[in-house]
C-alpha positions as CSV (number, residue, x, y, z in Angstrom):
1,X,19.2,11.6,-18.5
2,X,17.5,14.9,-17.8
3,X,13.9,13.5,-15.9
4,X,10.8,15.1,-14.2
5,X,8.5,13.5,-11.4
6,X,5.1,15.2,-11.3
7,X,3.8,14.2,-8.1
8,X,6.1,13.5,-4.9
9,X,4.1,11.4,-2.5
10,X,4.9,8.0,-1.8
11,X,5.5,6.6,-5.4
12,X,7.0,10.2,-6.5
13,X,9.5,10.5,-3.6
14,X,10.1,7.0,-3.8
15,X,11.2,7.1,-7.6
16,X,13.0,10.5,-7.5
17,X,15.5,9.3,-5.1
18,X,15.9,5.9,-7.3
19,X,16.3,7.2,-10.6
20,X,18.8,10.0,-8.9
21,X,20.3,7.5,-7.2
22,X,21.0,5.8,-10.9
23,X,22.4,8.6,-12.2
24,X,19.8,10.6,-13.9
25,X,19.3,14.3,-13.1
26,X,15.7,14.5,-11.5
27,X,13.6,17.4,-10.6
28,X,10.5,16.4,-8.4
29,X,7.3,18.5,-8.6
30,X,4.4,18.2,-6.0
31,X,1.6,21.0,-5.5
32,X,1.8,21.1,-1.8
33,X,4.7,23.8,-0.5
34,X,5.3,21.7,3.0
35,X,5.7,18.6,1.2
36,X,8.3,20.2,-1.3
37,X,9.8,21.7,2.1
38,X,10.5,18.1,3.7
39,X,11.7,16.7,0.4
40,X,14.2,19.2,0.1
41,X,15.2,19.4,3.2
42,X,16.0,15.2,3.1
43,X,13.0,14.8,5.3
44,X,10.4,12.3,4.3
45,X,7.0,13.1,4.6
46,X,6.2,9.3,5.8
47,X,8.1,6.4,6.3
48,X,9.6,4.4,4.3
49,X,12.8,2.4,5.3
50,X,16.4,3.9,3.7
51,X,14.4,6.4,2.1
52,X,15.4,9.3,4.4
53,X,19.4,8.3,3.6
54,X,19.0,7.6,0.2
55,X,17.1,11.4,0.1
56,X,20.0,12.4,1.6
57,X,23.0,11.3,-0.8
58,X,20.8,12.0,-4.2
59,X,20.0,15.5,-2.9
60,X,23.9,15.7,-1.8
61,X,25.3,14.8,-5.6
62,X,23.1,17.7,-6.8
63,X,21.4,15.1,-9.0
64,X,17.7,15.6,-7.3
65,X,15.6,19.1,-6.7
66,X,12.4,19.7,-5.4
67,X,10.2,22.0,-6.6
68,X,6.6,23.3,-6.7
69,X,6.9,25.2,-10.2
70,X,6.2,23.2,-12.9
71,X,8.1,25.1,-15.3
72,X,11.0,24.1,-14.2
73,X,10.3,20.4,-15.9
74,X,11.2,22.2,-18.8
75,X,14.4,20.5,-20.4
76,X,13.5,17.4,-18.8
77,X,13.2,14.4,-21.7
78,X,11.3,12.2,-19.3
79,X,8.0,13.0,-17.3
80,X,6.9,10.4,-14.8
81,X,3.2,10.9,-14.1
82,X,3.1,9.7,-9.9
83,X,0.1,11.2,-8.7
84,X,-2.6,9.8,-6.5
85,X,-5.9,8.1,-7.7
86,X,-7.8,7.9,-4.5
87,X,-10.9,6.4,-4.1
88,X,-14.0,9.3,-4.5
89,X,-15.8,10.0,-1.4
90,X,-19.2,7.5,-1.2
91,X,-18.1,6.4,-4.6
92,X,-16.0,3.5,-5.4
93,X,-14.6,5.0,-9.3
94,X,-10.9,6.5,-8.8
95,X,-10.8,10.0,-8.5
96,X,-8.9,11.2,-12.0
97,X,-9.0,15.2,-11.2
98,X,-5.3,15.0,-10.3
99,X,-3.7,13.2,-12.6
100,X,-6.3,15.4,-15.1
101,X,-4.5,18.7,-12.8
102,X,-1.1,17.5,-13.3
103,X,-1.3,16.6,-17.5
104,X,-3.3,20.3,-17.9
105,X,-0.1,21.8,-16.2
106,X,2.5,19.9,-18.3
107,X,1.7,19.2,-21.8
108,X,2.3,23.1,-22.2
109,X,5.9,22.7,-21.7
110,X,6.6,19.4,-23.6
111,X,9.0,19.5,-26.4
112,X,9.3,17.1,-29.5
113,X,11.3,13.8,-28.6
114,X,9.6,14.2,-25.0
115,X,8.4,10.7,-23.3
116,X,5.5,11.1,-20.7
117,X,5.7,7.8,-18.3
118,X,2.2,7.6,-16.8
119,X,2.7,5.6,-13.4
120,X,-0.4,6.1,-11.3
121,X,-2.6,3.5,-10.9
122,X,-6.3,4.5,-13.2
123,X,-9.2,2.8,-14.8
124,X,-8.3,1.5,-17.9
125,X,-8.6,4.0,-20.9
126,X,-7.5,7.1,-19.3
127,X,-4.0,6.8,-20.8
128,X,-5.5,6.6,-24.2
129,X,-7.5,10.2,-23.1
130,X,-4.1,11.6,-22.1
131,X,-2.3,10.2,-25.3
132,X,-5.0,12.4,-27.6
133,X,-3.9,15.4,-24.9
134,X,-0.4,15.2,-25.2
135,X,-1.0,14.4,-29.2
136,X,-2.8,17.2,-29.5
137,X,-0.5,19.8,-27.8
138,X,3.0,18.2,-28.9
139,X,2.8,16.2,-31.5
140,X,6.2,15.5,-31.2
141,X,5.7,13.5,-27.9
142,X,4.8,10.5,-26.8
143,X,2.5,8.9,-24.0
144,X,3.3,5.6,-22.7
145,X,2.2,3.7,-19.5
146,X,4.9,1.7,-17.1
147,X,2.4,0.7,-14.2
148,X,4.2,0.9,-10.0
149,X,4.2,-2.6,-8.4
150,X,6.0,-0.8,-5.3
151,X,5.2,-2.6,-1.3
152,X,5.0,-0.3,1.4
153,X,8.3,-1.0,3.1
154,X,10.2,-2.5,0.3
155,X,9.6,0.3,-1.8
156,X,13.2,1.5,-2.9
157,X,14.3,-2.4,-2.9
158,X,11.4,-2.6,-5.4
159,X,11.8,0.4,-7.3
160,X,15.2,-0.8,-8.0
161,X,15.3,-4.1,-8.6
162,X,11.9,-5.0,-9.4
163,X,10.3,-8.5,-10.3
164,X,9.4,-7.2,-13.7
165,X,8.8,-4.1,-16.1
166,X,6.4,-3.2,-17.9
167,X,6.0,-0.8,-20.7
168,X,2.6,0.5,-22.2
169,X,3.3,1.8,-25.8
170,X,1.3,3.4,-28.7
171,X,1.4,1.4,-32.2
172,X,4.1,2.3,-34.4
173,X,7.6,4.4,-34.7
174,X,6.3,6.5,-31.7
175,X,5.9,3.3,-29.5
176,X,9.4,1.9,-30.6
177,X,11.5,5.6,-30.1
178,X,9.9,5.8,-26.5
179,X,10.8,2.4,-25.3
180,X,14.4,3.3,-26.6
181,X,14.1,5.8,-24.1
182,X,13.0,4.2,-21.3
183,X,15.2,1.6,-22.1
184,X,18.0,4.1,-20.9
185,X,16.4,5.2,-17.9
186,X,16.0,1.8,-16.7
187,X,19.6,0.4,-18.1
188,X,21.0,-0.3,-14.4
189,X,18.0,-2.8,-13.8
190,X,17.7,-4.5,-17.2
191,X,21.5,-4.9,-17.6
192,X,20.6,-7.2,-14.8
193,X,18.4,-9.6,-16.2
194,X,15.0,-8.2,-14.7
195,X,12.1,-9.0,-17.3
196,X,10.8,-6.3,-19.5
197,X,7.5,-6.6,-20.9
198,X,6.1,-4.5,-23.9
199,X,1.9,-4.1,-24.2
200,X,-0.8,-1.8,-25.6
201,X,-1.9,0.9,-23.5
202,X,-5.1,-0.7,-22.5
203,X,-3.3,-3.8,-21.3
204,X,-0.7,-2.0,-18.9
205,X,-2.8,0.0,-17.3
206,X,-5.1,-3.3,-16.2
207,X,-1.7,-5.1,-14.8
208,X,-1.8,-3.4,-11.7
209,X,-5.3,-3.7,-11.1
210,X,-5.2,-7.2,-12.3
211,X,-2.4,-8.0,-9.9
212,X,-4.0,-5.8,-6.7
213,X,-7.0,-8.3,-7.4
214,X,-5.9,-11.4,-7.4
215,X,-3.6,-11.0,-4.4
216,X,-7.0,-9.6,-2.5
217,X,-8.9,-12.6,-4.0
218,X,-5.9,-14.9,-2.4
219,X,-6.2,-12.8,0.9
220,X,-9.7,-13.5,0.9
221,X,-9.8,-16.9,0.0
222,X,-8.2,-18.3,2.7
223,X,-9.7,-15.8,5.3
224,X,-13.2,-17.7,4.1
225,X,-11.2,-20.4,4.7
226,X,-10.4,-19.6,8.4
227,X,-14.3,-18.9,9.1
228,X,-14.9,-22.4,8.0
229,X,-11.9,-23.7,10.4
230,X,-13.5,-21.3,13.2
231,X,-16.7,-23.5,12.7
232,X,-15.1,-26.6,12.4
233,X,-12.2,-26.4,14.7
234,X,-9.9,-27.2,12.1
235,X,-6.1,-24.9,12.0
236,X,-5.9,-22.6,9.0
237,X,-2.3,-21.8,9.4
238,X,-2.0,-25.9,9.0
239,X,-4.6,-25.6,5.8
240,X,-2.8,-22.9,4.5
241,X,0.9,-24.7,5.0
242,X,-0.8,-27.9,3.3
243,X,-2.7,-26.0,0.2
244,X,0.3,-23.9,-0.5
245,X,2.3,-26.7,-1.3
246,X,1.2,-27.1,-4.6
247,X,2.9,-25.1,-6.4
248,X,-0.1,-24.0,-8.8
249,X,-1.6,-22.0,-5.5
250,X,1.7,-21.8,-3.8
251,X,2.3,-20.3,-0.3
252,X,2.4,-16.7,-0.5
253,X,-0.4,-14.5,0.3
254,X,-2.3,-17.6,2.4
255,X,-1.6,-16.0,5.8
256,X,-5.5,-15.6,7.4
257,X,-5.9,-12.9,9.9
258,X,-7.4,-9.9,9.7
259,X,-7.1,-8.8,6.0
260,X,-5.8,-6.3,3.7
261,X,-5.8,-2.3,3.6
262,X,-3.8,0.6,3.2
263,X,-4.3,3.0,0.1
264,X,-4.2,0.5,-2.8
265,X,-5.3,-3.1,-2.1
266,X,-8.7,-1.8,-1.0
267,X,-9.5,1.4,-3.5
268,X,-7.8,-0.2,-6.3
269,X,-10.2,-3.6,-6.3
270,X,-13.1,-0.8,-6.6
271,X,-12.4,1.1,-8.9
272,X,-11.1,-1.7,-11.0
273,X,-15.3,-2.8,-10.3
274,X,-16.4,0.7,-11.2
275,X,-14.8,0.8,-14.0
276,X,-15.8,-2.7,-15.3
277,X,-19.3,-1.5,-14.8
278,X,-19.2,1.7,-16.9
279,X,-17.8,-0.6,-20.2
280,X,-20.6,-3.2,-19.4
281,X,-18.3,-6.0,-18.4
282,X,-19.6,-5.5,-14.3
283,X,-20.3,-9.3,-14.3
284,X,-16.8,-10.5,-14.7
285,X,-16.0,-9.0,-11.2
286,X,-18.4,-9.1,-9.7
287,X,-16.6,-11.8,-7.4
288,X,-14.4,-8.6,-6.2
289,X,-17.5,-8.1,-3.9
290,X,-17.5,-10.6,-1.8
291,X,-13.8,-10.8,-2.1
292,X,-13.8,-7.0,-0.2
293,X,-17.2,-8.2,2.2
294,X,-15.0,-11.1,3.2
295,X,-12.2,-8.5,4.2
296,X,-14.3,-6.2,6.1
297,X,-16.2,-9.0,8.0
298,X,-12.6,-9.8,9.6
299,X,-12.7,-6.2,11.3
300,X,-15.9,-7.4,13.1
301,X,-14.8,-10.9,13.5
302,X,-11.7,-9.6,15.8
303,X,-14.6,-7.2,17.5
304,X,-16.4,-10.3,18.5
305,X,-14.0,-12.6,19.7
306,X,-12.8,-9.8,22.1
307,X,-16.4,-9.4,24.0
308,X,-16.0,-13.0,23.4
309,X,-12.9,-13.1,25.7
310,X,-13.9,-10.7,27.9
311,X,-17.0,-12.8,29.1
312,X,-19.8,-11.2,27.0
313,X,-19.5,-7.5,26.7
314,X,-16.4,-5.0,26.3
315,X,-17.9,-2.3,28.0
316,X,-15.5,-0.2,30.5
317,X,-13.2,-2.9,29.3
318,X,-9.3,-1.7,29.1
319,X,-8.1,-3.2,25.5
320,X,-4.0,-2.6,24.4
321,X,-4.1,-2.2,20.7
322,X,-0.7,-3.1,18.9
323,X,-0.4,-2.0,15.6
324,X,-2.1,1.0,14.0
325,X,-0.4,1.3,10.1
326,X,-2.0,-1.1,7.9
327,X,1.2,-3.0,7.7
328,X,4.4,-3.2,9.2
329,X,7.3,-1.0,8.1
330,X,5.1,1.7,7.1
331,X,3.6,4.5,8.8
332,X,0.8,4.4,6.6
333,X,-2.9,4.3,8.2
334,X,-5.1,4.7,5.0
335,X,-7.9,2.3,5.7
336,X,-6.1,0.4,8.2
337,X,-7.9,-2.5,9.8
338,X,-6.1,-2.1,13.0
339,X,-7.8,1.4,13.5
340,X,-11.0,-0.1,12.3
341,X,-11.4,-2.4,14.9
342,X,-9.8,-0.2,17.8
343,X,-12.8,2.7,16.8
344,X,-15.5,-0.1,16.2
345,X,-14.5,-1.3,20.2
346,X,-14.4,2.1,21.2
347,X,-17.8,3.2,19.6
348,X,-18.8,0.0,21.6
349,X,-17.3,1.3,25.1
350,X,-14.6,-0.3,25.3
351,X,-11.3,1.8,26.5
352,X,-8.9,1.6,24.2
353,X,-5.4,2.5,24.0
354,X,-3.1,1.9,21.0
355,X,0.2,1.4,20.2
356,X,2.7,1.4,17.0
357,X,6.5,1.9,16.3
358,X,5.8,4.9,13.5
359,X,2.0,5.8,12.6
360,X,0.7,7.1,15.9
361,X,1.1,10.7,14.3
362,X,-0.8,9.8,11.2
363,X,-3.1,7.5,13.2
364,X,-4.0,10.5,15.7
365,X,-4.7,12.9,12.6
366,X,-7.3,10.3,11.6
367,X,-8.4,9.1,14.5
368,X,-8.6,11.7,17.1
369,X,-10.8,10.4,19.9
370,X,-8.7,7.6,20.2
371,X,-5.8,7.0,23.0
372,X,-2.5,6.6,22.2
373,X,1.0,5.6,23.7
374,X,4.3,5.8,22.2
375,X,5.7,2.5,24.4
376,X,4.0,-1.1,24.1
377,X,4.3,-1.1,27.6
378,X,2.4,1.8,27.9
379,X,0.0,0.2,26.0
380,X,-0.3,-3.0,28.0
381,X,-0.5,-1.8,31.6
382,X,-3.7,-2.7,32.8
383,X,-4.8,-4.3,29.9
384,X,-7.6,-6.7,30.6
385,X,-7.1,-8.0,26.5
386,X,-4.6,-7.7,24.1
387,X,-4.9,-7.6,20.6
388,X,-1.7,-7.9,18.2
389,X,-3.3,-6.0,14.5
390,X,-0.4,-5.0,12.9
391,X,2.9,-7.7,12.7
392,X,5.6,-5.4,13.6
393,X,8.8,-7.1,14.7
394,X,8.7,-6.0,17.7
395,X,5.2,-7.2,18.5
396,X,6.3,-10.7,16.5
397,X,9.0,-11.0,19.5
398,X,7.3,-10.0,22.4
399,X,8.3,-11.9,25.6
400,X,5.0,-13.2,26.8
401,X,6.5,-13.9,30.7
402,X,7.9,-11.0,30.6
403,X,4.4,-8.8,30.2
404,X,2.3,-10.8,32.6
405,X,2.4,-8.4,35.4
406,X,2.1,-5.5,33.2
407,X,-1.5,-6.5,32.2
408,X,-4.7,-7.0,34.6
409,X,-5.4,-9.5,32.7
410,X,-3.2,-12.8,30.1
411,X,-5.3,-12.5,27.0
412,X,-4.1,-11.9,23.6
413,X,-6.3,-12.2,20.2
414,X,-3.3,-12.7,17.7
415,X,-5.1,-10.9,14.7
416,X,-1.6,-11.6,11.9
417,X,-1.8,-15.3,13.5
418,X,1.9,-14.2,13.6
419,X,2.7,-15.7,17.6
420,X,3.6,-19.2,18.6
421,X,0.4,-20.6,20.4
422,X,2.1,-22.9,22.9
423,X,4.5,-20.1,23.6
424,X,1.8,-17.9,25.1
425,X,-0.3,-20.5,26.7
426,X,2.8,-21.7,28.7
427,X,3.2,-18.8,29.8
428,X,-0.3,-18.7,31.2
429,X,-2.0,-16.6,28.9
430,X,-5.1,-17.4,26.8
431,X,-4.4,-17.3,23.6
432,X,-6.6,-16.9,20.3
433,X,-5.8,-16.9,16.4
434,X,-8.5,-15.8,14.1
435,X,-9.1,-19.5,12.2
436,X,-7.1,-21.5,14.7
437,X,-8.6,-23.5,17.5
């Protein structure tokens, strides 16, 4: 099938090279020359694992273009809607003015038996807005909604083979005809058993919210938990282990530490409040609060136990950050806790120096008065305390013997409680776990 992707960030890119990668003939639109550059040139514009060889043999079978003209979507039977709804600045309501952009630009060129896939995550009722558009231009085609449920760092593994799909359709013959046809875009994956779920509109535009929330909510829950274990001196890696056996809470999404980020968890959970707000229903989340206070109180938990460790003040203090992306396998450092804390210590005086396999580029453009080093051991030399913020592998299997001499002084703040205690107190250093004793 002939398909458009209007918007090639991290979703966009991600599901051009899948759907080429299918079969389908894609042609990927983005606003932003440089990006379209990289894209067709093979080159991701971030990291994503297999994306950049994946990239690579879709743009080799001549099945996927790049392209900043959006004209040349015409022809194209399906229009996947991947642009970004970030968070507006001192606001928490998503910013709509690009998805708003990107519909104004296409539903001049849309021909009857067209199918626009609206993907980007927005406050419930905008697809409804951009039904009457599309309506309203081309009555011969059709609006539907089929929300992203992609991880950073499993993206194409998700994109592929996800857990489940679902598809947002209008009432009637319209609603039936565009299933048909995503149906054929999606055969691969549903010849293999994945779920596909049909809603209204409204409904599939709240499952991604829905779902962003609850996992915060989880994240959260147990990170209240570990403040309670700090008071106590009770384990909540042990708490968690022994909760999560019941299978009505289950294990997943119980690890304490220093809590969520990146560009959806966090924006996502307040628009989703925003929004709730402007149709009167603000009360029913207004839990979502404390669920994000409880996240950001981690960043200044980690703060404290480092002047903690260093005897009472960090001051002139050399600290090795490892980890700046808000999660591992991903170069992405939108809202990332890790550079939270490393700014908050430095705004405090502390000297810090941080570390990360793949975001130090993105995590300089954001952060430029912080230090960097490309090697760990760079990093560590001289380090009088360590803190682990981001649970890359090769932080996971750091030889704690092994980086004793490096640093000035053995202490580590585990902030993923991701390292074997006993391990690192054997070897002499002192250890401590946000929650554990």
């Amino acid at each position: 099938m002939h398909i458009s992707v209007i918007g090639c960030g991290y979703l966009g890119a991600v599901h051009a090279a899948c759907m080429a990668q299918q079969g389908h003939t894609v042609v990927g639109v983005d606003v932003l020359p440089e990006q379209v550059a990289q894209l067709s040139a093979a080159r991701p514009p971030f990291f994503e694992p297999g994306l950049e060889e994946l990239l690579g043999e879709s743009m080799s079978s001549g099945r996927l273009t790049f392209t900043s003209d959006i004209a040349d979507v015409a022809g194209a039977r399906v229009h996947f809607l991947c642009v970004g709804t970030p968070q507006k600045p001192r606001e928490n309501a998503a910013d709509l003015r690009y998805v708003r952009s990107a519909m104004d630009a296409l539903v001049p060129l849309l021909q009857p038996g067209d199918v626009v896939v609206g993907k980007s995550t927005v406050p419930v009722g905008t697809a409804e807005e951009l039904a009457a558009q599309v309506h309203q231009a081309q009555p011969g085609a059709t609006l539907m909604w089929n929300p992203e449920f992609l991880r950073e760092g499993h993206a194409i593994e998700d994109t592929l083979r996800p857990d489940r799909i679902v598809y947002g359709l209008p009432e009637g013959p319209a609603g039936v005809e565009a299933a048909a046809v995503l149906d054929e875009v999606y055969a691969e994956a549903l010849a293999s058993g994945i779920s596909r779920l049909t809603t209204d509109l409204a409904t599939a535009q709240l499952v991604k919210v829905a779902a962003n929330s609850f996992l915060a909510t989880k994240i959260s829950f147990i990170n209240a938990m570990a403040e309670l274990c700090e008071a106590t001196g009770a384990d909540v890696t042990m708490l968690a282990d022994a909760i999560g056996h019941d299978d009505r809470i289950g294990r997943k999404f119980l690890n304490a530490g220093l809590g969520f980020g990146g560009g959806c968890l966090p924006k996502d959970i307040r628009a989703f409040m925003a929004r709730a707000g402007e149709l009167g229903a603000d009360q029913a989340l207004t839990f979502l609060r404390e669920v994000d206070s409880i996240n950001m109180r981690r960043r200044v938990r980690m703060v404290d136990l480092a002047r903690e460790m260093c005897g009472g003040s960090i001051v002139g203090r050399r600290v090795a950050v490892l980890g700046a992306s808000f999660k591992p396998h991903s170069d992405d450092v939108r809202d990332s806790p890790a550079l939270s804390v490393a700014a908050q210590m430095q705004l405090q005086g502390a000297k810090v120096v941080v570390t990360d396999p793949q975001a130090i580029d993105n995590a300089q453009k954001r952060w430029p008065d912080l230090a960097f080093s490309a090697s760990t051991d760079g990093a560590l030399e001289g380090a009088e305390v360590v803190l682990l913020l981001t649970e890359w592998p090769e932080y996971v299997g750091l030889d704690p013997h092994a980086l004793t001499d490096l640093v000035a002084a053995p202490r580590i703040i585990d902030g993923r409680n991701c390292l074997d205690p006993q391990q690192w107190r054997e070897a002499g250093w002192t250890y401590r776990g946000l929650g554990r004793p």
